[in-house]
C-alpha positions as CSV (number, residue, x, y, z in Angstrom):
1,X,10.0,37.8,1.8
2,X,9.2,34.6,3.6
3,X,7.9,36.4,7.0
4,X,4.7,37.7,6.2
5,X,1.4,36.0,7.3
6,X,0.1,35.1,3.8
7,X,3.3,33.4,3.1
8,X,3.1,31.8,7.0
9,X,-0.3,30.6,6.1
10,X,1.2,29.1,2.7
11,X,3.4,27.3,4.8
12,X,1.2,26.2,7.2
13,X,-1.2,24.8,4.6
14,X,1.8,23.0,3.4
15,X,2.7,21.3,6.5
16,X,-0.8,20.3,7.0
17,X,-1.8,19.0,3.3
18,X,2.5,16.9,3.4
19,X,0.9,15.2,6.8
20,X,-2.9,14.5,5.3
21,X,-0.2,13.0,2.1
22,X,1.9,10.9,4.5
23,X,-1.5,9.4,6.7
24,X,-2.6,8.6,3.1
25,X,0.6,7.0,2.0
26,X,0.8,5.0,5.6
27,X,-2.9,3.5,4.9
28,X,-1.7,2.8,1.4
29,X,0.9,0.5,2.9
30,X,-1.5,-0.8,5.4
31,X,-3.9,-1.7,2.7
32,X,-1.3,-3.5,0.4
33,X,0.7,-5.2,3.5
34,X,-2.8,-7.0,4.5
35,X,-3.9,-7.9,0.8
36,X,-0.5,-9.5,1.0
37,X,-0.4,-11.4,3.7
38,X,-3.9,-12.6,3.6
39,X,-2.3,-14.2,-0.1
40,X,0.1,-15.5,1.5
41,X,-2.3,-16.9,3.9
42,X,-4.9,-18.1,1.8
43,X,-1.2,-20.1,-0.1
44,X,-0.7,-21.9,2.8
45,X,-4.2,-23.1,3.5
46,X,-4.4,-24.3,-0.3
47,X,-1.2,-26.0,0.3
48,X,-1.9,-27.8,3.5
49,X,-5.1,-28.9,2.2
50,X,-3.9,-30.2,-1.0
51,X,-1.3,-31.8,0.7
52,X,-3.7,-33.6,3.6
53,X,-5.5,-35.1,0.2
54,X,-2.4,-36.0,-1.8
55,X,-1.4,-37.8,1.8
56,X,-4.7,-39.6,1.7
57,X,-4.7,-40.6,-1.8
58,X,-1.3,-41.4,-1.2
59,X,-2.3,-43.9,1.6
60,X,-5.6,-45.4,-0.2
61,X,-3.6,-46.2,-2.9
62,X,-1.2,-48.0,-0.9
63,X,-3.6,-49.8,0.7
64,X,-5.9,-50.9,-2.3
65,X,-2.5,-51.9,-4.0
66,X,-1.9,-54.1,-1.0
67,X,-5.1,-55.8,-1.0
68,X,-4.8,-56.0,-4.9
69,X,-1.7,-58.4,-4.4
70,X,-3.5,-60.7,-2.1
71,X,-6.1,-62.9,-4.0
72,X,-7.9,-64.2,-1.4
73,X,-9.7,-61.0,-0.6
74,X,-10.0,-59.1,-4.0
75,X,-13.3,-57.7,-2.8
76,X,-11.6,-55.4,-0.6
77,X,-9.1,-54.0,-2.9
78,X,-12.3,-52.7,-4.9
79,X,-13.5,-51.3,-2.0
80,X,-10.2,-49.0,-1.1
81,X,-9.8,-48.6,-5.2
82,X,-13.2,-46.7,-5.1
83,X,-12.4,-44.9,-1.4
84,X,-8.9,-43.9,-3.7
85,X,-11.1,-42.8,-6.6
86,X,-13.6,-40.8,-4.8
87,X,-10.3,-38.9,-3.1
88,X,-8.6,-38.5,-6.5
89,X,-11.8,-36.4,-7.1
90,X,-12.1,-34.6,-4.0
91,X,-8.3,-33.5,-4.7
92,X,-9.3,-32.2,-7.9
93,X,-12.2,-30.2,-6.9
94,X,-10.2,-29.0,-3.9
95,X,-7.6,-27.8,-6.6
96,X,-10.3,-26.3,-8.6
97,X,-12.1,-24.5,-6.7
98,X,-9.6,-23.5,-4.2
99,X,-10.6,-19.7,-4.6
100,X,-14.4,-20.5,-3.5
101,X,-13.3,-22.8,-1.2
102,X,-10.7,-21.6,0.5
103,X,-9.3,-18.1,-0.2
104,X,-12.4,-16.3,-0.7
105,X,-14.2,-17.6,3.5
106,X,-10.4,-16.7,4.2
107,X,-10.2,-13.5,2.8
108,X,-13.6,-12.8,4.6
109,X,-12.7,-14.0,7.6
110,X,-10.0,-11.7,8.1
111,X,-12.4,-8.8,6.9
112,X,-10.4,-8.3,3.8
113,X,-12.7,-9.3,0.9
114,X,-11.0,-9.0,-2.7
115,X,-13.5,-6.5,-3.8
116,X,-13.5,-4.1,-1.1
117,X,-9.1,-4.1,-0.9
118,X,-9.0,-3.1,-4.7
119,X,-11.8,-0.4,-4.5
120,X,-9.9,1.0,-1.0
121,X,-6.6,1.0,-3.1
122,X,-7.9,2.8,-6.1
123,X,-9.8,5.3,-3.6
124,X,-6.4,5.8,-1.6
125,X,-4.1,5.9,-4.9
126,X,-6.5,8.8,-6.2
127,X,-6.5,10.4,-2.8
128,X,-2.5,10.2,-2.9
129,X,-2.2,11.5,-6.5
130,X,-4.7,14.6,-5.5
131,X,-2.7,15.4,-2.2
132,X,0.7,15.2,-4.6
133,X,-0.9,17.6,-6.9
134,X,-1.7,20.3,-4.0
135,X,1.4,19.9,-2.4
136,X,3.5,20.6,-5.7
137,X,1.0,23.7,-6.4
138,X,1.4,25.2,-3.0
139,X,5.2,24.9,-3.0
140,X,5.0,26.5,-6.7
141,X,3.2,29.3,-5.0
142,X,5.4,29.4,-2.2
143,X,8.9,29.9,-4.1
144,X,8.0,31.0,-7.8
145,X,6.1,33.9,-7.8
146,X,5.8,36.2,-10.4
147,X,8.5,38.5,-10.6
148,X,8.6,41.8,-12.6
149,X,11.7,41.9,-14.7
150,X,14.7,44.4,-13.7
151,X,14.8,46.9,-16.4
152,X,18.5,47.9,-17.6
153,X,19.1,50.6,-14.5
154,X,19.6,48.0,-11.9
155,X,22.2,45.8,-14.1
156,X,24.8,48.5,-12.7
157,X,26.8,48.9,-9.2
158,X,23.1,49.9,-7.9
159,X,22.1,46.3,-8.9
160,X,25.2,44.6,-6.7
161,X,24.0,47.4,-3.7
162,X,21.0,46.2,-3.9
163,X,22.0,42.6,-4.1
164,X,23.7,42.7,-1.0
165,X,20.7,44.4,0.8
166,X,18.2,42.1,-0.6
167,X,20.5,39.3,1.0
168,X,20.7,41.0,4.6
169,X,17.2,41.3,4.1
170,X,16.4,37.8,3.0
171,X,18.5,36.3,6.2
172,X,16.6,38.7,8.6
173,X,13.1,37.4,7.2
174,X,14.4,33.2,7.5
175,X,15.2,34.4,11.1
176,X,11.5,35.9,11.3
177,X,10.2,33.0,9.6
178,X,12.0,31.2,11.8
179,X,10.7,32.2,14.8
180,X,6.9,32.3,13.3
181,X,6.8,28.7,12.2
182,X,8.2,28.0,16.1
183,X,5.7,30.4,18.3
184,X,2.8,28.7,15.7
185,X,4.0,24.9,15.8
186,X,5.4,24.7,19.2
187,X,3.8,22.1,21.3
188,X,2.1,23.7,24.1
């Protein structure tokens, strides 16, 4: 049954198409572990940058407050009011525009531009769904071929002779397929 060389060459094809499946499910994981980290990157730049400007704010507040209370030198409070203003702003744009800014020089930097990681996955996902159809086709080939139905004469004590010599026969041609699939996938 199993131990002839069209089915050995089904088999075979098998093998090869489950590995081509598994390289394509390893790059799939490959693609979406870097997408992720370089998110999880790009989060923690945008974070310690928003912070280092919420710290200076922060500080030029402080400072122009400070000068505020003292009347001799109200000049200077102006001054640090407008240094305080201008990073108020800068915080906002940073916030903003954090994508241009930040994630996207990031993402490029790493050689993972958005663009290119989504097209890659798509390309991979449709590769993965193609491999998945040929694998379930050849294993349908494989074990459900066509078989011609038993007319009434073998439903007798022929049928359960026949039964049991189908079986010797069927654990005869594992042990041949057996020891096919080993002389043609051993390593040399």
């Amino acid at each position: 049954m199993f131990s002839n060389d069209r089915n050995i060459e089904k088999i075979a094809t098998l093998v090869e198409e489950i590995q081509q499946w598994s390289l394509l499910r390893k790059e799939q994981a490959q693609i979406e572990i870097a997408e992720k980290i370089s998110s999880l990157i790009t989060a923690i730049a945008t974070m310690i940058v928003v912070s280092l400007l919420a710290l200076l704010v922060c500080i030029s507040l402080s400072l122009a407050l400070a000068y505020a209370i003292e009347p001799v030198v109200g000049s200077f409070a102006i001054a640090f009011l407008i240094i305080a203003s201008i990073d108020i702003l800068l915080l906002i744009l940073a916030i903003a525009f954090s994508d241009r800014l930040i994630k996207k020089p990031l993402l490029k930097s790493t050689g993972f531009a958005e663009g290119n990681t989504n097209v890659e996955r798509e390309q991979c996902l449709t590769d993965i769904n193609n491999k998945e159809k040929q694998i379930s086709q050849l294993w349908d080939n494989l074990f459900h071929e066509k078989e011609e139905p038993k007319s009434g004469f073998f439903a007798s004590p022929t049928q359960r002779f026949l039964d049991v010599v189908s079986s010797s026969t069927a654990i005869i041609d594992g042990i041949l397929l057996g020891w096919k699939l080993y002389q043609r996938f051993k390593r040399k």
